[in-house]
FIVEX-223243 format. One record per residue (C-alpha): x, y, z; residue in three letters. Coordinates in steps of 0.2 Angstrom, whole numbers, padded with zeros to 4 digits, always signed. Layout:
residues N
XYZAla/...
This chain:
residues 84
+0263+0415+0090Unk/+0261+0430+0075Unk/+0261+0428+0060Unk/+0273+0417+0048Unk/+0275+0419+0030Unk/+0275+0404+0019Unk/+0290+0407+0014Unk/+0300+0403+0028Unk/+0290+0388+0032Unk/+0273+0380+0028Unk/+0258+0372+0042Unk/+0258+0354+0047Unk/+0245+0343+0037Unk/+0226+0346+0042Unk/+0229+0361+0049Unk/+0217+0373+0052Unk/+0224+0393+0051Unk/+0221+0409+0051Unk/+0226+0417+0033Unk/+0231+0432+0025Unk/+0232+0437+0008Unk/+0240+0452-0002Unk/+0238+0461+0017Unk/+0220+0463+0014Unk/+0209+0448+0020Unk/+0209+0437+0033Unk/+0200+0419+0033Unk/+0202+0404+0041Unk/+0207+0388+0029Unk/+0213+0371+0030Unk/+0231+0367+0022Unk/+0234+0346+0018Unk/+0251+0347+0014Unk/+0249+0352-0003Unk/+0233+0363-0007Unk/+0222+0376+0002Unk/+0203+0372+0007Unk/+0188+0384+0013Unk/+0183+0376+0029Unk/+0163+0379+0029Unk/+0156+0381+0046Unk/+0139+0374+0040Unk/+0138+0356+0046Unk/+0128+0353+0029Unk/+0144+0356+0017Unk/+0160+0348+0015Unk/+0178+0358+0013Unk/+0179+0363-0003Unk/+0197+0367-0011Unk/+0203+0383-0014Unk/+0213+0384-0028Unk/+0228+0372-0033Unk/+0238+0388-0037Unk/+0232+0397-0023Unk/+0244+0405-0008Unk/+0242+0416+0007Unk/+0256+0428+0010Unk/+0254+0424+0029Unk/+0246+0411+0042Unk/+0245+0408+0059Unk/+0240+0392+0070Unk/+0221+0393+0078Unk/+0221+0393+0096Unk/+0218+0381+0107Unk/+0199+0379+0112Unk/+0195+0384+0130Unk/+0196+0371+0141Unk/+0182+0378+0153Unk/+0170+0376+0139Unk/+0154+0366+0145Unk/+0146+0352+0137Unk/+0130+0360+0132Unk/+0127+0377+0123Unk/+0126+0393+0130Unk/+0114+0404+0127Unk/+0112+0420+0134Unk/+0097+0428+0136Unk/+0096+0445+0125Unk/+0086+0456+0136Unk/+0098+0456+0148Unk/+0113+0459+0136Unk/+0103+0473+0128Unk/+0097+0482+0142Unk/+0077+0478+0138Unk/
């Protein structure tokens, strides 16, 4: 899916999307039906609104995780990556 503007029609409630503004820059958010919050990806803040005035021009829906992803994290090991 591309992107939609909020003029012809708005996310569900809680969802998380990707949004633009004035063409320029691009964030993801959380819309609740009514306002637009800044969805931190530190686990030691909460969401925190945007603005009750606040609109994107655009926003499109978050893709789906990947369902191959394994419990635990991945982490690569850098000399390889870098050629070391």
């Amino acid at each position: 899916m591309g992107w939609v503007s909020v003029k012809e029609r708005l996310p569900g409630a809680d969802q998380h999307c990707l949004v633009c503004h004035y063409n320029s820059w691009r964030e993801i958010l959380r819309f609740d039906g009514a306002n637009w919050w800044n969805v931190s990806n530190r686990f030691d803040r909460e969401d925190e609104i945007i603005s009750t005035e606040f609109w994107p021009d655009y926003w499109m829906p978050l893709p789906d995780p990947p369902e191959d992803q394994e419990d635990e994290t991945y982490m690569p090991d850098l000399t390889d990556l870098l050629g070391k």
